[in-house]
N, C-alpha and C positions, 0 to 999 in steps of 0.2 A: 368780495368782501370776506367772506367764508373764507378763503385761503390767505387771507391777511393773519388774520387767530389764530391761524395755526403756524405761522414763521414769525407773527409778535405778540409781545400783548397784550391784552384784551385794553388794558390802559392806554398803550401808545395809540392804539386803532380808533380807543372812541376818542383821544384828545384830539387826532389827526381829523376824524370826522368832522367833528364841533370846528374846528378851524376851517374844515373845508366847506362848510353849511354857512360860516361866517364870508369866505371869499369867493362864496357862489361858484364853486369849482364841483363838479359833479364826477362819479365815478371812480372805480378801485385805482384806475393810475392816478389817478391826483391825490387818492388819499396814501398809497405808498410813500409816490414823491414826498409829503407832507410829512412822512415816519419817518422815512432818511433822514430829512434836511434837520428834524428835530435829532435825531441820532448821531448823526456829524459834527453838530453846535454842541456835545455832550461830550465827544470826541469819540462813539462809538461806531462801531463797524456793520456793517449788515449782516443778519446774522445768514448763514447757509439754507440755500433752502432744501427743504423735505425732499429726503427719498423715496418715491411711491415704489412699489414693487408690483405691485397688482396681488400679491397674495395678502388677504385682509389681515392675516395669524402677524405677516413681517409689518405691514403699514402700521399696525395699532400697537406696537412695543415701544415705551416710552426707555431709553437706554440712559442714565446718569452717567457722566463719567466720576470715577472715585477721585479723592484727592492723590496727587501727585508727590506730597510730601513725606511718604516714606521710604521714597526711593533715594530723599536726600539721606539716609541713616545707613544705604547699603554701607559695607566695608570696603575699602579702596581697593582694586585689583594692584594685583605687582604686576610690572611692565614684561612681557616675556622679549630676554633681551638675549635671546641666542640667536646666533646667525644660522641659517640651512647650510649645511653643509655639502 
């Protein structure tokens, strides 16, 4: 269940639980299953799971990615349209 929280979260896990306490289904596969299926019907994907590396400094870096949308403002390249000679 520990490793459910750390690939969703903490929402999707406990609403997954409470549905699965409700349909007397026990244990971390049913309550996955029970994340997906709610994920799927939202039209989301599963997200990737965690890279462990074994060194605690790489495991515990939380990495953002930036927004993407200043690479829409680069300036347009020219085509290099020589032929090799």
């Amino acid at each position: 269940m520990l490793r459910l929280t750390l690939q969703y979260s903490d929402a999707e896990v406990a609403a997954a639980m409470a549905r699965a306490l409700v349909l007397r289904t026990f244990g971390a596969r049913y309550v996955r299953a029970l994340i997906d299926q709610a994920r799927f019907a939202q039209g989301l994907a599963e997200p990737p799971e965690p890279i462990l590396t074994g060194n605690a400094i790489a495991d515990s870096l939380d990495v953002q990615p930036h927004p993407l949308d200043s690479y829409d403002a680069l300036p347009p390249q020219k085509p290099n349209l020589r032929l090799p000679s």
